[in-house]
C-alpha positions as CSV (number, residue, x, y, z in Angstrom):
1,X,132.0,118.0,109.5
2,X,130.0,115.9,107.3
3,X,131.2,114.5,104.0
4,X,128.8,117.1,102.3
5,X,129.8,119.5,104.2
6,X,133.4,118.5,103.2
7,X,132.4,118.4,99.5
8,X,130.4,121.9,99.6
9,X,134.0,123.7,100.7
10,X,136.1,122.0,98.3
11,X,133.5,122.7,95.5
12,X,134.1,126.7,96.8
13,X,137.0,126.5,96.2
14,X,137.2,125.5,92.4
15,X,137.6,127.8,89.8
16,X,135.1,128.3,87.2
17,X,136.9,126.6,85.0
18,X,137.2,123.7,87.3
19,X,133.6,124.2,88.7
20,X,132.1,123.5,84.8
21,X,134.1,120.4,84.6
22,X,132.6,119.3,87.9
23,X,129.1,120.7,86.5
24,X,129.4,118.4,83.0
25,X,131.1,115.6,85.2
26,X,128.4,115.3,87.6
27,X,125.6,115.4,85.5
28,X,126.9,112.4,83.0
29,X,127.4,110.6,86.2
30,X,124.1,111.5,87.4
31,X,122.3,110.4,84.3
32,X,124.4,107.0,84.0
33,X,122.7,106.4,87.5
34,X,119.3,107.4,86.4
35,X,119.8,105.4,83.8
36,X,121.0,102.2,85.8
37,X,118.4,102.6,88.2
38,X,115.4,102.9,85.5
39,X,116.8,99.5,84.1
40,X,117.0,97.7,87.4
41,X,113.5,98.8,87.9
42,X,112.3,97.5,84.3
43,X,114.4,94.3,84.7
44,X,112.4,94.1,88.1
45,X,109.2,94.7,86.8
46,X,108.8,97.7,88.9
47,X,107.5,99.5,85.7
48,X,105.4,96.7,84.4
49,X,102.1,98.4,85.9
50,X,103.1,101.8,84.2
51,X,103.4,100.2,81.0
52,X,100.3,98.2,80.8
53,X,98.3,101.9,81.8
54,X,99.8,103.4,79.2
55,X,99.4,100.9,76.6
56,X,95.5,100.4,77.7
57,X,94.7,104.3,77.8
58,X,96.3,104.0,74.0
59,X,94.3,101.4,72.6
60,X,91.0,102.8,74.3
61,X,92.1,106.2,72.3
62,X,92.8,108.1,75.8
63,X,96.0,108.8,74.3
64,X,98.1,109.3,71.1
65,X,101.2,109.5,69.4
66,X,103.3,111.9,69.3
């Protein structure tokens, strides 16, 4: 049995009350990694490319605020 396997049956076997405190738990920790990762990437300069598109297609009016 793989570990997902292994989490999929315990998950089952949750209660709803118990499943929606998983639900909420999960999804903060899922956006805290998003979140982490997006910053690693900026600090990296992974996004520096995105940026400067976005900025250009603003100043040559391809774009606006909104």
């Amino acid at each position: 049995m793989t570990s997902i396997q292994y989490l999929e049956e315990q998950v089952k076997q949750l209660s709803a009350t118990e499943r929606q405190e998983f639900r909420e738990w999960f999804l903060e920790w899922d956006a805290d990694e998003w979140d982490f990762q997006i910053a690693q990437d900026a600090q990296a300069g992974k996004l520096d490319a995105f940026a400067a598109e976005a900025l250009a297609e603003y100043k040559s009016g391809k774009a606006k605020e909104i």
